[in-house]
DODRENPA-501383 format. One record per residue: residue in three letters; x, y, z of N, C-alpha, C in turn. Coordinates in Angstrom, 2 decimals, m for minus. Example, Ala and Ser with C-alpha at 12.3 -4.5 7.8 and 13.67 -1.06 7.14 Angstrom:
<atoms>
<atom res="ALA" n_X="13.19" n_Y="m5.69" n_Z="7.80" ca_X="12.30" ca_Y="m4.50" ca_Z="7.80" c_X="13.20" c_Y="m3.30" c_Z="7.80"/>
<atom res="SER" n_X="12.85" n_Y="m2.25" n_Z="7.08" ca_X="13.67" ca_Y="m1.06" ca_Z="7.14" c_X="12.90" c_Y="0.03" c_Z="7.87"/>
</atoms>
This chain:
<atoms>
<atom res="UNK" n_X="4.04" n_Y="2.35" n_Z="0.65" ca_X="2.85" ca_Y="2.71" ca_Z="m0.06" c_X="1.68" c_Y="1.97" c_Z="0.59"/>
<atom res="UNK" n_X="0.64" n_Y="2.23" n_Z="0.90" ca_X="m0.80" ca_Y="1.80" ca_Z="1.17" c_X="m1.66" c_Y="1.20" c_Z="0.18"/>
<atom res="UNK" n_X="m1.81" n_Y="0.08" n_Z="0.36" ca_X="m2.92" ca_Y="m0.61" ca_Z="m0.32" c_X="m4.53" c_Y="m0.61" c_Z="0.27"/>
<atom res="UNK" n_X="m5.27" n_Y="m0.66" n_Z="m0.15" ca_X="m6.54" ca_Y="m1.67" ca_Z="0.07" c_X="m6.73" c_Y="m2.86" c_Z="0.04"/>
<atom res="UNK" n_X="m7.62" n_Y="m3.82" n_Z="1.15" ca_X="m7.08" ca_Y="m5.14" ca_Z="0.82" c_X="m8.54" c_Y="m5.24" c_Z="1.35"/>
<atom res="UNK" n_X="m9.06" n_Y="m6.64" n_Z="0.90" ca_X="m10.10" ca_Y="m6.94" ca_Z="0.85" c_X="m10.42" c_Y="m8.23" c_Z="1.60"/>
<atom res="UNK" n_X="m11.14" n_Y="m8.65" n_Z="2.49" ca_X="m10.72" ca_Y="m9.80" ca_Z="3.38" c_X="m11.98" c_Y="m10.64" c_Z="3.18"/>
<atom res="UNK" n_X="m11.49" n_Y="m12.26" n_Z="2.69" ca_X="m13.03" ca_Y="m12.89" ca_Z="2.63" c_X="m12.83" c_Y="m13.64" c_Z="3.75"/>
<atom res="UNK" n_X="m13.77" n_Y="m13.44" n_Z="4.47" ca_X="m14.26" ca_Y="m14.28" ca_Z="6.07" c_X="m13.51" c_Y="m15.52" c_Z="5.89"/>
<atom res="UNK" n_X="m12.92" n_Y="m15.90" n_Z="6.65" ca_X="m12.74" ca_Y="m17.31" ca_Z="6.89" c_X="m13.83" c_Y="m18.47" c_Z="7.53"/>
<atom res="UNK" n_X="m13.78" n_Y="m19.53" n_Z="7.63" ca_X="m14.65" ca_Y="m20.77" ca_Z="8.20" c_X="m13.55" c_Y="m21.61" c_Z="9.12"/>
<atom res="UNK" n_X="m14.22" n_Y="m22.57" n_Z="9.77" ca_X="m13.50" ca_Y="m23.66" ca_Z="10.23" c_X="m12.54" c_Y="m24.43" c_Z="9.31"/>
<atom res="UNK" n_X="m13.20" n_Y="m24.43" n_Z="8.01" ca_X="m12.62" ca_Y="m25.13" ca_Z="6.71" c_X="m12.11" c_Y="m24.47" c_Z="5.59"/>
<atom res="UNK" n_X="m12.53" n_Y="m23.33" n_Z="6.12" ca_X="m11.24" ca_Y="m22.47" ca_Z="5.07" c_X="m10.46" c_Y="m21.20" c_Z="5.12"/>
<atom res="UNK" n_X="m9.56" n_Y="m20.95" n_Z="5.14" ca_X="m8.50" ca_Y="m19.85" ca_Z="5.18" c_X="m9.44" c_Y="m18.65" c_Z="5.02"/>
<atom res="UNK" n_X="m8.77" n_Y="m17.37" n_Z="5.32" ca_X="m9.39" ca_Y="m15.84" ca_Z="5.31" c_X="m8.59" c_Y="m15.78" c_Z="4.13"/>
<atom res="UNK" n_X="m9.37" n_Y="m15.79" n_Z="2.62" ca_X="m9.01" ca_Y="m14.77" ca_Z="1.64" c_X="m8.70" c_Y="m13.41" c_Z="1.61"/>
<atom res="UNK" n_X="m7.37" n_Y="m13.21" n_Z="1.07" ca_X="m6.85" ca_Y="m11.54" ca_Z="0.93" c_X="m6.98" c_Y="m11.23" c_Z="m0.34"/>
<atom res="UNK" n_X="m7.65" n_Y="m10.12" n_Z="m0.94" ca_X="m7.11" ca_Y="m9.96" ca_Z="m2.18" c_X="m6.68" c_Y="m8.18" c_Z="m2.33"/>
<atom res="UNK" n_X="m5.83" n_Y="m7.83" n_Z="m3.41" ca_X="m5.68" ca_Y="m6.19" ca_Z="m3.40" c_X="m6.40" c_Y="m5.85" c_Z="m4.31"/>
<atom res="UNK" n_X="m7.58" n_Y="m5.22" n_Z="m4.70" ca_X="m8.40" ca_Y="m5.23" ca_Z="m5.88" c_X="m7.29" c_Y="m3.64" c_Z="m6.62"/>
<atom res="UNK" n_X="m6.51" n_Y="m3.00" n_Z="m6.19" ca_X="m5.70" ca_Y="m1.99" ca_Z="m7.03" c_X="m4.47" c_Y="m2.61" c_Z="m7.82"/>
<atom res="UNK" n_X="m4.43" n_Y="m4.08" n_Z="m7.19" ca_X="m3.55" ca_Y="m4.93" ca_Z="m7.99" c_X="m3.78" c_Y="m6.27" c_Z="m8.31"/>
<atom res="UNK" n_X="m4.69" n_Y="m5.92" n_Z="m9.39" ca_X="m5.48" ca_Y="m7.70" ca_Z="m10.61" c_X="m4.36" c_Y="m8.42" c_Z="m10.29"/>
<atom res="UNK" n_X="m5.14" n_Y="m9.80" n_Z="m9.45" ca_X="m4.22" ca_Y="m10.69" ca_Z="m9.81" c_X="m3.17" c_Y="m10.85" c_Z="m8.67"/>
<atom res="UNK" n_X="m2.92" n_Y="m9.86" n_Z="m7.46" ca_X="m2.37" ca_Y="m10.19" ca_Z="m5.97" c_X="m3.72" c_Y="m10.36" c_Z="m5.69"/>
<atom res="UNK" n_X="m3.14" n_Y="m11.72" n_Z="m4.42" ca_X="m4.01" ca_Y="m12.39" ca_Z="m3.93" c_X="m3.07" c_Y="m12.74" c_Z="m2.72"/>
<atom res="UNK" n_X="m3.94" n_Y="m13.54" n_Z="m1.82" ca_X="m3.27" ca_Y="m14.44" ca_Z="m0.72" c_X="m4.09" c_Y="m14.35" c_Z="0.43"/>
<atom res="UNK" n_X="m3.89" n_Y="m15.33" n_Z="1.56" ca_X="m5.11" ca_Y="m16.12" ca_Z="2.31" c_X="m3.80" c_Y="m16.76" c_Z="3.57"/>
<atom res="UNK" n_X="m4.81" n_Y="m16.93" n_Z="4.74" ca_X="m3.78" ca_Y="m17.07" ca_Z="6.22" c_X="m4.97" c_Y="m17.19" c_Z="6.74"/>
<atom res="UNK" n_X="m4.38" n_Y="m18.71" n_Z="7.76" ca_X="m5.69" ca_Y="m19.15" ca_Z="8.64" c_X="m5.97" c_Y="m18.23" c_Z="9.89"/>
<atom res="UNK" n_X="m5.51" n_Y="m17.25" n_Z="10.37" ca_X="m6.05" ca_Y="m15.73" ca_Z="10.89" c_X="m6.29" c_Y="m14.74" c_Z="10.15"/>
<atom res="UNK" n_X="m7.28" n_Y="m13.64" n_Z="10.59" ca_X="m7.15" ca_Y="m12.73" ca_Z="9.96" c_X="m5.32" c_Y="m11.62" c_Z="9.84"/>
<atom res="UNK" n_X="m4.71" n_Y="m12.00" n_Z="11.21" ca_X="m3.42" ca_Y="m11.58" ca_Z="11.17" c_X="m2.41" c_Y="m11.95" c_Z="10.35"/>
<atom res="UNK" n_X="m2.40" n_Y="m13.16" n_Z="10.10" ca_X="m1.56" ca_Y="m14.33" ca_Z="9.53" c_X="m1.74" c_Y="m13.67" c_Z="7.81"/>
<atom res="UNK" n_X="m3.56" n_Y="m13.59" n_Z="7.58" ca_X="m3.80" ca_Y="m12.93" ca_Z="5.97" c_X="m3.29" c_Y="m11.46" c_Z="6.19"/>
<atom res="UNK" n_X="m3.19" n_Y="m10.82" n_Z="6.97" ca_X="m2.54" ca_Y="m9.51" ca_Z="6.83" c_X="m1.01" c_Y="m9.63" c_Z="6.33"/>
<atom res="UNK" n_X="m0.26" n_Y="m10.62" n_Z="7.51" ca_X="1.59" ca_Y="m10.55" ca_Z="7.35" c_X="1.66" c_Y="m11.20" c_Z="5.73"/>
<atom res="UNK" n_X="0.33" n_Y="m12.35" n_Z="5.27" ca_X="0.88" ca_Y="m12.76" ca_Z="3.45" c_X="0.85" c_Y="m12.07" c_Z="2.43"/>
<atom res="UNK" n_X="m0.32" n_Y="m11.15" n_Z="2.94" ca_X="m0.80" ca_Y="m10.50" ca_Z="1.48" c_X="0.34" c_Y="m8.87" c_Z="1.48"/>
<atom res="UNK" n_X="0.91" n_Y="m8.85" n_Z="2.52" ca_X="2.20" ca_Y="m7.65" ca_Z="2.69" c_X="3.24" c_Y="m8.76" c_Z="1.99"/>
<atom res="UNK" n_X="3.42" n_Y="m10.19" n_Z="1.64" ca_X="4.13" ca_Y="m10.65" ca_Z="1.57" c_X="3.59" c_Y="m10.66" c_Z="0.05"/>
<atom res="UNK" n_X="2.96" n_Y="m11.11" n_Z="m0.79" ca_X="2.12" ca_Y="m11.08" ca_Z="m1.75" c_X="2.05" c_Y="m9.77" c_Z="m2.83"/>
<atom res="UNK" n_X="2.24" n_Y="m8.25" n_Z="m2.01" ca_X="1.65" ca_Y="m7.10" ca_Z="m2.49" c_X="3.44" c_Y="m7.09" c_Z="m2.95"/>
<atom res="UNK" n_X="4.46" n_Y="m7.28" n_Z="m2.05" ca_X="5.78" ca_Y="m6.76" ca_Z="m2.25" c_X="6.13" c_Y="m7.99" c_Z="m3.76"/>
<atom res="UNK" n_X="6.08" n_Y="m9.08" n_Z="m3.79" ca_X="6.37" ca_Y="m10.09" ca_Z="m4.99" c_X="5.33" c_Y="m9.49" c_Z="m6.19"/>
<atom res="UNK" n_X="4.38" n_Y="m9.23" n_Z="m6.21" ca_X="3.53" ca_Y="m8.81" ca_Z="m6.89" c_X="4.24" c_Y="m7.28" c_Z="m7.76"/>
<atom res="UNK" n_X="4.67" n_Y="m6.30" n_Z="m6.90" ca_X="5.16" ca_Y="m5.21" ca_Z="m7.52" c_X="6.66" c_Y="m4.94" c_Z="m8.25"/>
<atom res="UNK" n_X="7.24" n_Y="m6.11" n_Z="m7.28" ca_X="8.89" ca_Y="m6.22" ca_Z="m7.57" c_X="8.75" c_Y="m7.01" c_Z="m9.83"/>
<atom res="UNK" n_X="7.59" n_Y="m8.09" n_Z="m9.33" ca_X="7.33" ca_Y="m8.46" ca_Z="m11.00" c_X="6.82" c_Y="m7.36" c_Z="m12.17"/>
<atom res="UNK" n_X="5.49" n_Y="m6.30" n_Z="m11.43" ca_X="5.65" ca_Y="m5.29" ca_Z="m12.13" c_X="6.63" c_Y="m5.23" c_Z="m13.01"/>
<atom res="UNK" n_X="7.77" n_Y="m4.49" n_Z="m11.35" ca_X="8.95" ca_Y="m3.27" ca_Z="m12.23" c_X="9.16" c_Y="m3.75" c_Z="m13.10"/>
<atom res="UNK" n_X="10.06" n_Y="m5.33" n_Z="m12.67" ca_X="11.28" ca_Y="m6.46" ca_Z="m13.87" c_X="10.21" c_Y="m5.98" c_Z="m14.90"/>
<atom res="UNK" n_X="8.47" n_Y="m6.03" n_Z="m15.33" ca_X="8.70" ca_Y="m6.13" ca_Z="m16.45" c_X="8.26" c_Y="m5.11" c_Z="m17.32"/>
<atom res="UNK" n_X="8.62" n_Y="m4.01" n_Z="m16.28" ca_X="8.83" ca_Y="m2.50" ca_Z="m17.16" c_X="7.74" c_Y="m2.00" c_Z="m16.84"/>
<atom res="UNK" n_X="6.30" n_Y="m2.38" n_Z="m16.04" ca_X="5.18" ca_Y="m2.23" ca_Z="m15.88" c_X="4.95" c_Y="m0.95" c_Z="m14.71"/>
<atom res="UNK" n_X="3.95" n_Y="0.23" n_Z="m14.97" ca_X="3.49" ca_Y="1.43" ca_Z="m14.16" c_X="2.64" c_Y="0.57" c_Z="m13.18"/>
<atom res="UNK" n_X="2.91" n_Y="0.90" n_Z="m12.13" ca_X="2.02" ca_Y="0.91" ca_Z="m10.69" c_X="0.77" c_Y="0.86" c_Z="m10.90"/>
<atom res="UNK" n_X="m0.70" n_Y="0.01" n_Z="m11.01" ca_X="m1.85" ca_Y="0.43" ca_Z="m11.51" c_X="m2.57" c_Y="1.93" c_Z="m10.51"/>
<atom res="UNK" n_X="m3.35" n_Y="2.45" n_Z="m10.78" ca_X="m3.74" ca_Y="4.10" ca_Z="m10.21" c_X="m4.32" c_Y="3.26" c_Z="m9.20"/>
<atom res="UNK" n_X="m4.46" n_Y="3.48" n_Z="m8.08" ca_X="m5.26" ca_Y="3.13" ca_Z="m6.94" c_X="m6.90" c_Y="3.86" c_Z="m7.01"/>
<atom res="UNK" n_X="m7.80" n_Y="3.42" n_Z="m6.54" ca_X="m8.90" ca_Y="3.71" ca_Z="m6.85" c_X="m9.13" c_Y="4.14" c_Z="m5.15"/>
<atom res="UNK" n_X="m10.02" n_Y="4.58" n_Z="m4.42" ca_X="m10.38" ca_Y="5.17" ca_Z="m2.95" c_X="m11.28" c_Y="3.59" c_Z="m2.33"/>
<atom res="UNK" n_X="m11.24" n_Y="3.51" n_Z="m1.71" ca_X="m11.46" ca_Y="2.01" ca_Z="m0.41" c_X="m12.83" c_Y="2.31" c_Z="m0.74"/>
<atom res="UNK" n_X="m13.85" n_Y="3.18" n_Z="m0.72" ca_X="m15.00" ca_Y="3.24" ca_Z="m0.60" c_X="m15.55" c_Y="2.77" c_Z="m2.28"/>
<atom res="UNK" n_X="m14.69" n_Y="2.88" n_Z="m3.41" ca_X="m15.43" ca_Y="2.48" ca_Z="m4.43" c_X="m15.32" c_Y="1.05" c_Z="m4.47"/>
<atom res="UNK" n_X="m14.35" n_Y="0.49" n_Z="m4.13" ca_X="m14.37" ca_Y="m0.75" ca_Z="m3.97" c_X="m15.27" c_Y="m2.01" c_Z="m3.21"/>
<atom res="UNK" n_X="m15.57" n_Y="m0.97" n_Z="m1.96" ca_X="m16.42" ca_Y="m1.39" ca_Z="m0.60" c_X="m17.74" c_Y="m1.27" c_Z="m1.83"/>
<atom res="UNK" n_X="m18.13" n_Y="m0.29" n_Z="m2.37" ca_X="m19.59" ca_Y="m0.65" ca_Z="m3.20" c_X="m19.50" c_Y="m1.75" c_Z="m4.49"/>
<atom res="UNK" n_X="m18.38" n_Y="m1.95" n_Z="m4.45" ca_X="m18.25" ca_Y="m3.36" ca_Z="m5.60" c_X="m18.82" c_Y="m4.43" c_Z="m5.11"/>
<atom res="UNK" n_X="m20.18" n_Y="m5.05" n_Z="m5.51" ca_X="m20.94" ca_Y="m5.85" ca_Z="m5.07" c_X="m20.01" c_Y="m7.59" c_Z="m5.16"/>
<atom res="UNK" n_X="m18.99" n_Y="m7.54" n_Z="m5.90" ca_X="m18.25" ca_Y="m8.65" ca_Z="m5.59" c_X="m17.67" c_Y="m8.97" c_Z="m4.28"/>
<atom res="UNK" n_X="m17.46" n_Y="m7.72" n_Z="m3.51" ca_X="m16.72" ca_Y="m7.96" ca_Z="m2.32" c_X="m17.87" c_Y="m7.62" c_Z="m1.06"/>
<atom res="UNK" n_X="m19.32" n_Y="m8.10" n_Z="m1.45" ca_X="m20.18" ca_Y="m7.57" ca_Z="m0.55" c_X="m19.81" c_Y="m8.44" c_Z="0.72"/>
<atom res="UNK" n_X="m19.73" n_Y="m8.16" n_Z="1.92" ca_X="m19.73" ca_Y="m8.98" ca_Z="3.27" c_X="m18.29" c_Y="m9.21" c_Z="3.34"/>
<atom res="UNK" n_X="m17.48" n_Y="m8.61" n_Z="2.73" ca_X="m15.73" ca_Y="m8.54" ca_Z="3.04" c_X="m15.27" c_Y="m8.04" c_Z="4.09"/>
<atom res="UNK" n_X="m14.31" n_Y="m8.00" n_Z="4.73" ca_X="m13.52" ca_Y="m7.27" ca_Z="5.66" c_X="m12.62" c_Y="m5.93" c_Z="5.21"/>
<atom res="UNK" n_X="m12.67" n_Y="m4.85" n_Z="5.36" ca_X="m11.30" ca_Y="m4.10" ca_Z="4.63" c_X="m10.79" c_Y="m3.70" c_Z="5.61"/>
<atom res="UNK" n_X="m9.55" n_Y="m3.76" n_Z="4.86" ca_X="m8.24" ca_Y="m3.32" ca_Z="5.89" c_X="m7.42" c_Y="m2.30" c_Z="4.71"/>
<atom res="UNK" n_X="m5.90" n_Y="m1.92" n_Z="5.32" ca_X="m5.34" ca_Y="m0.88" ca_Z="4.53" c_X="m3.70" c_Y="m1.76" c_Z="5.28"/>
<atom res="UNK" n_X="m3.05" n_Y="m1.92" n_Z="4.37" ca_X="m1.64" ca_Y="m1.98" ca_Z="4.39" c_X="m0.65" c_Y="m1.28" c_Z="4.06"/>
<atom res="UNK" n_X="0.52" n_Y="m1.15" n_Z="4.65" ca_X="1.71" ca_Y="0.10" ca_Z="4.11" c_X="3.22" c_Y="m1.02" c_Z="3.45"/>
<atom res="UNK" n_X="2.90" n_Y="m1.31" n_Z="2.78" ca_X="4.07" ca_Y="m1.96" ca_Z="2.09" c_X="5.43" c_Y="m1.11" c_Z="1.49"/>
<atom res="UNK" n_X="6.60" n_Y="m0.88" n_Z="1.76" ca_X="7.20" ca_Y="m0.07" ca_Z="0.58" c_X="7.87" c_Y="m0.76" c_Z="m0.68"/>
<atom res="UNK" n_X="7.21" n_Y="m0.49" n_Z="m1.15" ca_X="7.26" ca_Y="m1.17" ca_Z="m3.15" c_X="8.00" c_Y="m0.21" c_Z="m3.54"/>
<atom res="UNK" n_X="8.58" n_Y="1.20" n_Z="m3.20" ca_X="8.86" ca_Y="2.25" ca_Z="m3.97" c_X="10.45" c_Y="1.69" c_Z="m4.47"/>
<atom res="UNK" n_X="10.96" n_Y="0.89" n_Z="m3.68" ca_X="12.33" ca_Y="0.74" ca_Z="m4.11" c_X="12.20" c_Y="m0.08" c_Z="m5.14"/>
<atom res="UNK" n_X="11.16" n_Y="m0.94" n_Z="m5.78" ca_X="11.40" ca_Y="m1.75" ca_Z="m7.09" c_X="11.17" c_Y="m0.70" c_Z="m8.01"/>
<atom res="UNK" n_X="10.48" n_Y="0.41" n_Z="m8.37" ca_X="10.27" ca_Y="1.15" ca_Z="m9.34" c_X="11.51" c_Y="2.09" c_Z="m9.58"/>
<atom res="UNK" n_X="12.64" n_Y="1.83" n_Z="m9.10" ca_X="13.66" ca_Y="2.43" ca_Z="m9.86" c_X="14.37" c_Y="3.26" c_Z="m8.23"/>
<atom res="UNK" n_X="16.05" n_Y="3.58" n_Z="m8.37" ca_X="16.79" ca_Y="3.26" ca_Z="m7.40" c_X="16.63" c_Y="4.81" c_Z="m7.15"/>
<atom res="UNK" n_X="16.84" n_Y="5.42" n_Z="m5.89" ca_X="16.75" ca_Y="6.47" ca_Z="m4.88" c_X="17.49" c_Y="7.41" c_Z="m5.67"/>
<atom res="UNK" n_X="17.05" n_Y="8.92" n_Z="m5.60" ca_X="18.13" ca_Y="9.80" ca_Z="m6.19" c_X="18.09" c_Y="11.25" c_Z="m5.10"/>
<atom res="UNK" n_X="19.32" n_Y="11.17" n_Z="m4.97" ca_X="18.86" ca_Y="12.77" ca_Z="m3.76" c_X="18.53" c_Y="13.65" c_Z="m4.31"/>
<atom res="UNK" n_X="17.72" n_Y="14.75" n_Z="m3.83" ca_X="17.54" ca_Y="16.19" ca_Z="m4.13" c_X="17.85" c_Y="17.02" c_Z="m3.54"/>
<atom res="UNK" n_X="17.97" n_Y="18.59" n_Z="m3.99" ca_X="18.29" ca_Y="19.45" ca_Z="m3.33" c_X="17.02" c_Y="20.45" c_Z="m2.93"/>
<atom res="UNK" n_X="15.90" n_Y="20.47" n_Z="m2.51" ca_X="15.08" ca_Y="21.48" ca_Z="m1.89" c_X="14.67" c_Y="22.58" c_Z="m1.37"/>
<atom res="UNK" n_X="14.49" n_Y="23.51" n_Z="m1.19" ca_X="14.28" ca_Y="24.82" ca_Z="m0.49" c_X="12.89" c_Y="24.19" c_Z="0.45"/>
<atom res="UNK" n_X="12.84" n_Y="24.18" n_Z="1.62" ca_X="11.81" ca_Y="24.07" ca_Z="2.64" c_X="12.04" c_Y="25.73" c_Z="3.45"/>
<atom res="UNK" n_X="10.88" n_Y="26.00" n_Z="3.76" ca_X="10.95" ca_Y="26.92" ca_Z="4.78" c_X="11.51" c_Y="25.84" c_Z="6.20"/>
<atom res="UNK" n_X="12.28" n_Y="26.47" n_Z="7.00" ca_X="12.72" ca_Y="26.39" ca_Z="8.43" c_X="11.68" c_Y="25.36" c_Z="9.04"/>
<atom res="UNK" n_X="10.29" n_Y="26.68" n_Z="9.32" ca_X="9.54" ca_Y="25.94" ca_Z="10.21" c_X="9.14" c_Y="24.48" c_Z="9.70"/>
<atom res="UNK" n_X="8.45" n_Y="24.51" n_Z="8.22" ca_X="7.91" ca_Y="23.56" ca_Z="7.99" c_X="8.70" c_Y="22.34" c_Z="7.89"/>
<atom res="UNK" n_X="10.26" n_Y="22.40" n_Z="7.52" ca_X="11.01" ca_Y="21.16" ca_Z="7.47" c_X="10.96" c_Y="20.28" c_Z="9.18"/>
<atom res="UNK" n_X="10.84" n_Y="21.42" n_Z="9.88" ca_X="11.24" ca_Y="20.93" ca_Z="11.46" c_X="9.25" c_Y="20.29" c_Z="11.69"/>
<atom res="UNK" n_X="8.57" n_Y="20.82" n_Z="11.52" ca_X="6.92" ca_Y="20.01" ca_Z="11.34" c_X="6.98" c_Y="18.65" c_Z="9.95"/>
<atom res="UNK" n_X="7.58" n_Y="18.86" n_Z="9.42" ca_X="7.67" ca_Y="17.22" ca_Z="8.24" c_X="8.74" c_Y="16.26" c_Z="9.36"/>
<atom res="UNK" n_X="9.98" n_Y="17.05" n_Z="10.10" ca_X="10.71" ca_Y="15.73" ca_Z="10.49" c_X="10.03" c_Y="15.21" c_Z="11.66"/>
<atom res="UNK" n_X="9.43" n_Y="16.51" n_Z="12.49" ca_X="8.00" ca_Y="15.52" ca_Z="13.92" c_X="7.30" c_Y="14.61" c_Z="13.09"/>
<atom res="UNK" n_X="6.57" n_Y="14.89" n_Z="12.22" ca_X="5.58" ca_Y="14.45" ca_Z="12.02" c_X="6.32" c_Y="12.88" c_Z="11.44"/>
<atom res="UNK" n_X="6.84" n_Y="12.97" n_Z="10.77" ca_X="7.81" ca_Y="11.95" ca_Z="10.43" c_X="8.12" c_Y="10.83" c_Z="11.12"/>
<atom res="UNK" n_X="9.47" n_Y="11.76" n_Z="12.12" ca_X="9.69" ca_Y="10.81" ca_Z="13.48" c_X="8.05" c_Y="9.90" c_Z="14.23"/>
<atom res="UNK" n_X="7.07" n_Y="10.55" n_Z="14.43" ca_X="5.78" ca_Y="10.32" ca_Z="15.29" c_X="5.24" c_Y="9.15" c_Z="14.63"/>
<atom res="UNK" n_X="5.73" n_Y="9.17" n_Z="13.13" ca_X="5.27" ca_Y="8.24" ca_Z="12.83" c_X="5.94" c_Y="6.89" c_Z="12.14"/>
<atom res="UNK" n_X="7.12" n_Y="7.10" n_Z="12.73" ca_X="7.79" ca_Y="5.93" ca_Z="12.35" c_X="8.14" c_Y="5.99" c_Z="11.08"/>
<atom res="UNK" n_X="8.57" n_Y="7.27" n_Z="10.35" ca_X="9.29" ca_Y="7.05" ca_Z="9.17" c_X="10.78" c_Y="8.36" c_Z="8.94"/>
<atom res="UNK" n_X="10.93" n_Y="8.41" n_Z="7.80" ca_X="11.89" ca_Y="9.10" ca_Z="7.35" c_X="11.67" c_Y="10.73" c_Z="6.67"/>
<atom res="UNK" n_X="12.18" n_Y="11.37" n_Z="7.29" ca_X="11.70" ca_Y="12.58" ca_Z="6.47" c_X="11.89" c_Y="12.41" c_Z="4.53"/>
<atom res="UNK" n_X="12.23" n_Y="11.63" n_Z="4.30" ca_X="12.22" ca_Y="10.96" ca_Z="2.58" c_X="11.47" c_Y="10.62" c_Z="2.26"/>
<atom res="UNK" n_X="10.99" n_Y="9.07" n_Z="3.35" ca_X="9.72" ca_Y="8.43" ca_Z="2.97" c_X="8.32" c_Y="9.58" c_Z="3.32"/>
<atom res="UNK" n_X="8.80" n_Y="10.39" n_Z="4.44" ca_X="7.52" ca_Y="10.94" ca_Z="4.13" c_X="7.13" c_Y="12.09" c_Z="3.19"/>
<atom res="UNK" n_X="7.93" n_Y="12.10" n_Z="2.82" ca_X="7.79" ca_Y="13.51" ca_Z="1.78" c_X="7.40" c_Y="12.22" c_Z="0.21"/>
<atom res="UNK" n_X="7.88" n_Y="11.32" n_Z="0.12" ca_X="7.74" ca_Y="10.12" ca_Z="m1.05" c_X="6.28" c_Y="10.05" c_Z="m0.96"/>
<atom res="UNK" n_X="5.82" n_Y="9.35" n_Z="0.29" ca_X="4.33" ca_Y="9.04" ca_Z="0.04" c_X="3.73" c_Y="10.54" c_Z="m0.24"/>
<atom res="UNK" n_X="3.66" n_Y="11.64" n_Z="0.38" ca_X="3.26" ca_Y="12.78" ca_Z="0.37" c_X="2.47" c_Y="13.02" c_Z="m1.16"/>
<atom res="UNK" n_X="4.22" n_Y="13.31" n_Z="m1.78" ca_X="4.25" ca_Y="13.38" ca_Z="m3.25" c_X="3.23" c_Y="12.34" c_Z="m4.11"/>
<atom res="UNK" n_X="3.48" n_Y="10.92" n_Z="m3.67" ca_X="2.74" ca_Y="9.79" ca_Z="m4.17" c_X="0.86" c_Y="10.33" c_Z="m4.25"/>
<atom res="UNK" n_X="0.85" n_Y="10.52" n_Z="m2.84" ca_X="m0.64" ca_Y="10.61" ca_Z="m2.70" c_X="m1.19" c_Y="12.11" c_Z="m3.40"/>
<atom res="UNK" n_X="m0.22" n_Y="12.75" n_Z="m2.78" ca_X="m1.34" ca_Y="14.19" ca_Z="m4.05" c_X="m0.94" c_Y="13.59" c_Z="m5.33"/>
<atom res="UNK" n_X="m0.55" n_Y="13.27" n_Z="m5.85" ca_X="m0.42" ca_Y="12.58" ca_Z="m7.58" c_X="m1.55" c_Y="11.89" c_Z="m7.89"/>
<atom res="UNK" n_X="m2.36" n_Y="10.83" n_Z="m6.83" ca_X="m3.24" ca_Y="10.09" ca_Z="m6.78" c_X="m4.57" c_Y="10.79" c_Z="m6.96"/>
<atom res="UNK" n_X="m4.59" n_Y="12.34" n_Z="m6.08" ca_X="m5.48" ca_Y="12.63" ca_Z="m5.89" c_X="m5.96" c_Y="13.39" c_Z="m7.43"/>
<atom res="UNK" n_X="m4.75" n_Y="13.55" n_Z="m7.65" ca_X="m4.85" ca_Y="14.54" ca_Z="m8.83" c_X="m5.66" c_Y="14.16" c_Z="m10.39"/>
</atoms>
């Protein structure tokens, strides 16, 4: 899944703040901006796994640009992360589908090209038109 993440500049004297503003309350900070990328993927996954345990819905993600006009995060960095959280919200179940031919063989390129699973990509797929909706 893709987050938004919000980056406060670092100094000589202090760490690059990460925060996920679609999830109150993940946070995390790394004396690179790289270093705050690999915690707050480390941060976003502990953050959602506590969700599930405590029975808690995914908060709705809001679009990067409403956030970018949130005058709290004026002079931030944004970035976008792909974490998969989907396995704490409850365990894998197969389906059975009807795809047309062509289009299954254009979901598994597109898939393969991008380094995932014809599952995961049909998962986020599903995820994101839900979002949009």
């Amino acid at each position: 899944m893709k987050f938004t993440i919000a980056i406060e500049p670092g100094t000589r004297m202090a760490a690059f703040g990460v925060v996920v503003p679609d999830l109150p309350g993940c946070f995390s900070a790394g004396d690179t901006v790289e270093e705050a990328f690999d915690n707050v993927r480390e941060a976003i996954e502990a953050h959602c796994e506590m969700l599930a345990e405590d029975g808690k819905a995914m908060p709705r993600p809001k679009p990067m640009s409403d956030w970018q006009a949130d005058r709290e995060y004026k002079g931030w960095t944004w970035g976008i992360v792909d974490v998969p959280v989907e396995r704490f919200f409850g365990p894998a179940e197969k389906i059975n589908i009807t795809v047309p031919g062509r289009l299954l063989k254009q979901i598994d390129e597109h898939a393969r090209a991008h380094g995932e699973t014809r599952s995961g990509f049909l998962t986020k797929a599903a995820l994101e038109a839900m979002r949009r909706a």
